[in-house]
N, C-alpha and C positions, 0 to 999 in steps of 0.2 A: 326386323324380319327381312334378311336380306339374302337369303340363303334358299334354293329353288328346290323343289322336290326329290327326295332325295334319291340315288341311283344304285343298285346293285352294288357299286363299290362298297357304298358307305357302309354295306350292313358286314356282321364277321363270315371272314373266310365259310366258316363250316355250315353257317345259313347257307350262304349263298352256292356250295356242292349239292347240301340238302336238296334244294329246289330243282338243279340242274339234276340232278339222278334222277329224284322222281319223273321229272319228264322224260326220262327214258326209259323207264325201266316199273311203272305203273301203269296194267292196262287200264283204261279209262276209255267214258264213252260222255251224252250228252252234257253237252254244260249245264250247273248247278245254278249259276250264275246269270249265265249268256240266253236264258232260257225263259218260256213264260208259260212251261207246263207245270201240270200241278204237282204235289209231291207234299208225302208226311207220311213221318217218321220219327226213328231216334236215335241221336248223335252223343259221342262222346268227345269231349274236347280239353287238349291239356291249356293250360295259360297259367300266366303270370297270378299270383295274392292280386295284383294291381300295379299298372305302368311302372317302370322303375322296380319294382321289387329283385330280389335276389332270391324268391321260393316260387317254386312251380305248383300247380295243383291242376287236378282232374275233374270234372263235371259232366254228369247229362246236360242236355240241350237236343232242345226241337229241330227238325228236317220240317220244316214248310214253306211251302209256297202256291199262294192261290191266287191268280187273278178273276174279278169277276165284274158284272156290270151293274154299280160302280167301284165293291168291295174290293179289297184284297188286302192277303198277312204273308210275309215272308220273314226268313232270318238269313236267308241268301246275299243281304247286301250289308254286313256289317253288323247288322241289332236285329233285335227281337220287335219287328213293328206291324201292324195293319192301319186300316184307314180306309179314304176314298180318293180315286182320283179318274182326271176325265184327259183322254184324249184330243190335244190341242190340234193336230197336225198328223198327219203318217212317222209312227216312230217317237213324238214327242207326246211326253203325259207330265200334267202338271196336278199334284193332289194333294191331301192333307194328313199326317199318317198321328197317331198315338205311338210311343217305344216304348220298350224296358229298358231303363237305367242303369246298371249294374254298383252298386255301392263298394265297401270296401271292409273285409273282416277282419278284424284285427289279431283271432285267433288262428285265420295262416299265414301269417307272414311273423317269422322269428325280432324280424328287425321290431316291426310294431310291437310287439307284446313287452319286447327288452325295453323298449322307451313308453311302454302304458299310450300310445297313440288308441284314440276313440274311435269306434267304429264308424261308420259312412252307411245309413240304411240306404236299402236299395230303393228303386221310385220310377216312374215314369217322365217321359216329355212329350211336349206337343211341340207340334211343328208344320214346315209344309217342305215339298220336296219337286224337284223338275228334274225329268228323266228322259234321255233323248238316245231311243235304241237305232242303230245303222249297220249296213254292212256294208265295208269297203271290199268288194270282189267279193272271197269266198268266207274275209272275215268277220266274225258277229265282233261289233262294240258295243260299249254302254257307257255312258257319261251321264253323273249322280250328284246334282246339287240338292245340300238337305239344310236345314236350321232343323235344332232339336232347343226347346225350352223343354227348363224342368218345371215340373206341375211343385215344388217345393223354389220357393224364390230365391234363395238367399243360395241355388246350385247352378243359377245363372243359363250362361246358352252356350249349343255348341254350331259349329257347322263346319259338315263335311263333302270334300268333294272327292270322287270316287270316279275310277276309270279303268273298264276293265275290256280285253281282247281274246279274241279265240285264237292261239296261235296256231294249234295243229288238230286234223281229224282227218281218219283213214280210215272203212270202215266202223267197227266199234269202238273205234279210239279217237277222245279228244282231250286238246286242255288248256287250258287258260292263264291268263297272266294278270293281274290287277294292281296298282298301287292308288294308297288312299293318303290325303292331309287333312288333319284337322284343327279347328283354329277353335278356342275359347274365348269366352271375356273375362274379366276378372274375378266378378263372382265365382264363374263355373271352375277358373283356375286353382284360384284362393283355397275353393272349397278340399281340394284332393291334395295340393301343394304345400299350400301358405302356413303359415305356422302362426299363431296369434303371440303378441305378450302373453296370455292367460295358458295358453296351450304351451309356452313356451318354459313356464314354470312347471306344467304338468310335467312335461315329457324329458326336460333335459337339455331339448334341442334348440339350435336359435330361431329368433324371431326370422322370418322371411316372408316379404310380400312379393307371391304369384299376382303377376299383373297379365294386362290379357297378349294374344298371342298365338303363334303358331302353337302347339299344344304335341302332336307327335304326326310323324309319316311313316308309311311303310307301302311294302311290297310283297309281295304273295302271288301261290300259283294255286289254281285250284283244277280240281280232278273230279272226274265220275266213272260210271261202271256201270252197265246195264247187265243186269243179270238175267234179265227175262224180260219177256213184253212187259210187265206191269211194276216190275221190284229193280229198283236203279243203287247200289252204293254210293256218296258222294262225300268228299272230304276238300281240305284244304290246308295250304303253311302260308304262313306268315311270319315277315321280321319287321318288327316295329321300334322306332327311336323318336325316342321323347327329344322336342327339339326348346328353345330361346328358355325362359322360366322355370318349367318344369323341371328341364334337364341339370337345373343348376340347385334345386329344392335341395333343403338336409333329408326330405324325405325319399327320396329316389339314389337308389345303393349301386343304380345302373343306369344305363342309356339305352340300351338296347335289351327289349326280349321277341318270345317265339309266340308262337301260336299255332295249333295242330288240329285239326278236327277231323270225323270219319262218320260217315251214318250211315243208315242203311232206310230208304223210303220206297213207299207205292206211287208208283208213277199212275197217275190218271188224266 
């Protein structure tokens, strides 16, 4: 793993316009992100069948976010998580969250179905996370160390770190930047990559052991909207590449995909 976080070049051209139009040309307002007011709602979001795929697919998804003393649930920072956590410091919170896992279906992704690849149920992780909010002059950061275990073992651990910037806000209008890495162990790798002897005679494909590893990075901008005192729209894009293991899996038909989401919540 010798290779540093990855940069605006590495992702394609037409991401990387993507991103650059939207911030000019989407008005937008509070960070989604950058923020620690409440908010719920409901989000449509396009993605990948799962990392590496060559099929896109569409889904609801939650708009929340709540902090409370000592509760809180967001989906603001990557996953579907709550928990508890306690203020270390001004700015610094160190806590313990529950997530949703996302598994992997075999019926949308064409590549799986053609090679009989088994489905991946979906599941939760436990974990613990340190979060250390700042602002450099007028801009808001956020830096996000997390460990996610999975509550099923043999799906191993993950952990992410997360860094995200308010670049501009004028008025009603702001918006944000963030790029994420995440790193696996071998279980967690194995399990979405690896290919067994036994699975290898299912599906066709070869044997390959996912060892552990950088797992993928990306970069993203995110956006909001306030539409009234109380009703905010919020969305975000992402370009994510599967990096070391993953990237070289017979299962992954690509290196790179998107990610798009848009909602519409009550701000309170």
């Amino acid at each position: 793993m010798n290779r540093a976080t990855p940069s605006l070049r590495e992702f394609p051209a037409g991401i990387r316009i993507g991103i650059f139009a939207c911030g000019l040309i989407v008005p937008l307002a509070a960070f989604a992100e950058l923020s620690n007011d409440s908010l719920l709602g409901p989000g449509l979001r396009s993605r990948p069948a799962y990392d590496g795929s060559a099929s896109q697919r569409t889904e609801l998804v939650p708009v929340v976010r709540y902090f409370g003393q000592p509760w809180f649930v967001r989906s603001t920072q990557g996953v579907l998580e709550g928990g508890v956590r306690k203020e270390l410091a001004p700015g610094l919170h160190a806590g313990a969250q529950l997530a949703y896992e996302p598994g992997r279906d075999t019926s949308e992704s064409d590549f799986l179905k053609s090679h009989n690849v088994a489905d991946i149920d979906r599941g939760t992780s436990v974990g613990l996370h340190l979060e250390w909010d700042h602002k450099l002059g007028p801009m808001p950061i956020t830096l996000l160390a997390r460990t996610r275990q999975h509550t099923d073992s043999d799906r191993g651990t993950q952990i992410d770190l997360r860094f995200s910037a308010g670049v501009y806000r004028g008025g009603p209008v702001a918006v944000g930047v963030f790029t994420q890495a995440t790193w696996a162990n071998a279980k967690s790798a194995g399990s979405f990559y690896g290919i067994t002897p036994q699975q290898s005679v299912a599906t066709g494909l070869p044997v390959f052991a996912a060892g552990s590893g950088w797992m993928f990075g990306s970069v993203g901008l995110l956006w909001s909207v306030d539409l009234s005192k109380n009703w905010i729209a919020v969305g975000s894009m992402e370009s994510r590449r599967l990096q070391s293991n993953a990237a070289h899996s017979p299962l992954a038909e690509r290196e790179s995909n998107y990610y798009a989401s848009a909602g519409l919540a009550y701000h309170f």
